[in-house]
N, C-alpha and C positions, 0 to 999 in steps of 0.2 A: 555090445559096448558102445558108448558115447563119450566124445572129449568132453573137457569141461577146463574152461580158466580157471584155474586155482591161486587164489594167494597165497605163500609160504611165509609167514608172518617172521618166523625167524631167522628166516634167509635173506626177507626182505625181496624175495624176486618172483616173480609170476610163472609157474607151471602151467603145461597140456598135459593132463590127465585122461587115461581111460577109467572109466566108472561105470558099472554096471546098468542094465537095462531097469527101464522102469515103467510101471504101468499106474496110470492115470488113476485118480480115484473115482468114485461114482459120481461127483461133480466138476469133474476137470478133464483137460485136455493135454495130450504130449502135443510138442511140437518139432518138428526136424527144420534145426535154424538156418538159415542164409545167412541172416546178420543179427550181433549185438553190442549194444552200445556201453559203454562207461560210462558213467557220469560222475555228479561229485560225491551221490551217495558213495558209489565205491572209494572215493579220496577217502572218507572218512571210516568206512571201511577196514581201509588199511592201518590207521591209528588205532582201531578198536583191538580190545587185548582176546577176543573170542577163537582166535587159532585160525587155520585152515578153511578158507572162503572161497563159493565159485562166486564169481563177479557178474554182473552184467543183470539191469532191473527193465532195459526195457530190449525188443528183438522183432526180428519175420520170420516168417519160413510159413511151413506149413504143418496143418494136423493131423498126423499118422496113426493117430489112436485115440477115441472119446471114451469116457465114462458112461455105466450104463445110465444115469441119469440125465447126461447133456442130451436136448431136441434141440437148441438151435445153430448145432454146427456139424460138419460133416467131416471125413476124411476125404482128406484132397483140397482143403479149405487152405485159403491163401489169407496169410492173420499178422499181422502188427499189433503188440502189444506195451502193456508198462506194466510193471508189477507193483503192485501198490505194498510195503515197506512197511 
């Protein structure tokens, strides 16, 4: 299992969720986070009428599992990212 910030749009207030494991696709990477950020994307976000949202577009940590197509990163890799939206 893995937490996850959840928006509850109808509640109006933010959840820690457990959510089930998940494995990378053939072009992606998990990452096991340290940190991540809010930004305004998420404000706006919270106006959108779409339900039940994990928050947070950009993060660190590190990479605990590649896809079988990723060569240029490893497990054990120490990564900063943004997610592009």
């Amino acid at each position: 299992m893995f937490k996850a910030l959840v928006l509850d749009k109808e509640k109006s207030k933010f959840n820690i969720e457990d959510r089930p494991p998940i494995q990378p696709e053939s072009d992606e990477v998990l990452v096991k986070h340290l940190s991540i950020g809010l930004n305004d994307q998420d404000i706006y976000d919270f106006y959108d009428d779409n339900g039940p949202q994990i928050l947070g577009y950009e993060g660190c940590g590190t990479i605990v599992s590649i896809g079988s197509n990723v060569d240029n990163w490893s497990e054990g890799d120490e990564v900063v990212y943004l997610v592009d939206s």
